[in-house]
Backbone as CSV, one residue per row, in Angstrom:
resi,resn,N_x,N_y,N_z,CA_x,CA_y,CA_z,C_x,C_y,C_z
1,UNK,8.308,-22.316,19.981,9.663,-22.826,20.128,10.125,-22.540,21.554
2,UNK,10.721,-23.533,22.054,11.224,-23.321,23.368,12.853,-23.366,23.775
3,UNK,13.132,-23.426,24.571,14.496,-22.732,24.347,15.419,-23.330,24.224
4,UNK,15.433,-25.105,23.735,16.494,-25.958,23.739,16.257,-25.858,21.953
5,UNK,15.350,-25.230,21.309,15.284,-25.183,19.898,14.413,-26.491,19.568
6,UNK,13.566,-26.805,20.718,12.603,-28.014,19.766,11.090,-27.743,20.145
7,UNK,10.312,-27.902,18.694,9.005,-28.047,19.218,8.042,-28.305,20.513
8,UNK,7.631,-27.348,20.989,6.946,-27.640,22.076,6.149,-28.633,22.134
9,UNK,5.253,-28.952,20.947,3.946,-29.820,20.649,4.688,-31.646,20.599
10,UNK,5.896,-31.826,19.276,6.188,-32.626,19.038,7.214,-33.107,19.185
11,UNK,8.281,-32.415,19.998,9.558,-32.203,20.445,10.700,-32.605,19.311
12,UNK,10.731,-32.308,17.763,11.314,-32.046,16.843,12.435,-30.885,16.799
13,UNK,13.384,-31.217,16.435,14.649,-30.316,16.220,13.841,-29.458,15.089
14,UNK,14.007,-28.046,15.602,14.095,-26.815,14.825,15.253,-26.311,14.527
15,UNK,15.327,-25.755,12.962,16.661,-25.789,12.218,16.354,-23.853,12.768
16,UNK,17.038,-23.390,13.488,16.969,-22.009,13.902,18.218,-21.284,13.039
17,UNK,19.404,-22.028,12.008,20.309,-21.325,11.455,19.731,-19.805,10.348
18,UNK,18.691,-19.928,10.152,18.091,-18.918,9.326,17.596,-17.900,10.571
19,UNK,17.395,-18.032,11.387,16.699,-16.634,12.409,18.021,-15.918,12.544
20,UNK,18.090,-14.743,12.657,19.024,-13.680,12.550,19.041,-12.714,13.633
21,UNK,19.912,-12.155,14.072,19.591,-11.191,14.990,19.532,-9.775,14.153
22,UNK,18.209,-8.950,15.001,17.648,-7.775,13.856,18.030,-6.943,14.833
23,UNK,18.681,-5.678,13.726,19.075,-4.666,14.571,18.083,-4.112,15.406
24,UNK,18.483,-3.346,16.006,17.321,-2.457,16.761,16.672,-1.587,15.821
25,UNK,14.984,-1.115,16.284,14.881,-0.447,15.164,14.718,1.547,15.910
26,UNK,14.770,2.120,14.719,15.250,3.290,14.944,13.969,3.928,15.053
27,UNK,13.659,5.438,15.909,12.359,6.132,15.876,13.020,6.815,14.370
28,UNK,11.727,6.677,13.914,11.329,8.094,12.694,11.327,9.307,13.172
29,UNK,12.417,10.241,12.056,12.820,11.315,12.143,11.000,12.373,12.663
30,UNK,10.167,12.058,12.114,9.045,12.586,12.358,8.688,12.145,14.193
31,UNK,9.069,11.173,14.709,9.319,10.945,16.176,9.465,12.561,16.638
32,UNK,11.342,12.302,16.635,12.091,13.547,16.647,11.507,14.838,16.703
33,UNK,10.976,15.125,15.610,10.297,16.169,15.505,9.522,16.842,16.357
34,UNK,8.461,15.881,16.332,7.459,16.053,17.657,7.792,16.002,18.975
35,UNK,9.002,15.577,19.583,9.519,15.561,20.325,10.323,16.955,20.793
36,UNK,11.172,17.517,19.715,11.651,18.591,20.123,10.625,19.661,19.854
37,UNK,9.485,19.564,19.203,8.371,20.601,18.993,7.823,20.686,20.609
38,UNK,7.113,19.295,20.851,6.833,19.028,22.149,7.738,19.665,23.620
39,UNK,8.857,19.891,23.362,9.576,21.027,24.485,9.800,21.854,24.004
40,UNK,10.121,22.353,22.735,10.041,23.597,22.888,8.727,24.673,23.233
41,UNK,7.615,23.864,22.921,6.372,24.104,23.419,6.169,24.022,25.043
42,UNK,6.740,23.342,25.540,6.848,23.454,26.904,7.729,24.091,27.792
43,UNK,8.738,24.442,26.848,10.045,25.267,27.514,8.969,26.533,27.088
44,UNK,8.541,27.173,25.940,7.732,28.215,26.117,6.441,28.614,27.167
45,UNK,6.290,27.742,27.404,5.214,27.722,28.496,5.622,27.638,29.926
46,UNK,6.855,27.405,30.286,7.295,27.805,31.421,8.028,29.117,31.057
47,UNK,7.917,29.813,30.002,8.342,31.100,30.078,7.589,32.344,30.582
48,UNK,6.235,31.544,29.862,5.466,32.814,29.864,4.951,32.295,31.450
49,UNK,4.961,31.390,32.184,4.431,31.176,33.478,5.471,31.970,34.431
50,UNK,6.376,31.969,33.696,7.610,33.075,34.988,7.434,33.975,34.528
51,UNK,7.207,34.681,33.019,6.411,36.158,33.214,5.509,36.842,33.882
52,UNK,4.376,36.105,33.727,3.481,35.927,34.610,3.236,36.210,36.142
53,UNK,3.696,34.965,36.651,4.291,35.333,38.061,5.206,36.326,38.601
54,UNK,6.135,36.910,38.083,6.765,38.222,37.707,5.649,39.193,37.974
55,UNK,5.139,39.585,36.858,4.517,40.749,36.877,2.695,40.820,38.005
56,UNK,2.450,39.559,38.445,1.663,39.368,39.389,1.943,39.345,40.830
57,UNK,3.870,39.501,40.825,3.590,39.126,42.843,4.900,40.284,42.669
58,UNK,5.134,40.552,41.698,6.073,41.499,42.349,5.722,43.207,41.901
């Protein structure tokens, strides 16, 4: 379909009143999850890297 709403092939009116606009769709709470697992795993790992460095240069 092209954008005046007619067949590309046969240039026929397409009845487009049934296409709908779809909400957006949402990430899964399991997304989320892994996401804030994923920094807090990395906020821990820049912890122990400033421990680290701490107790190695000073």
């Amino acid at each position: 379909m092209v954008a005046d709403s007619n067949c590309p092939e046969c240039d026929a009116a397409l009845d487009t009143a049934d296409l709908k606009e779809r909400p957006p769709v949402k990430a899964p709470w399991h997304f989320w999850l892994m996401v804030i697992a994923a920094v807090g795993y990395l906020a821990w790992r820049l912890v122990e890297a400033l421990i680290w460095a701490i107790a190695n240069w000073l």
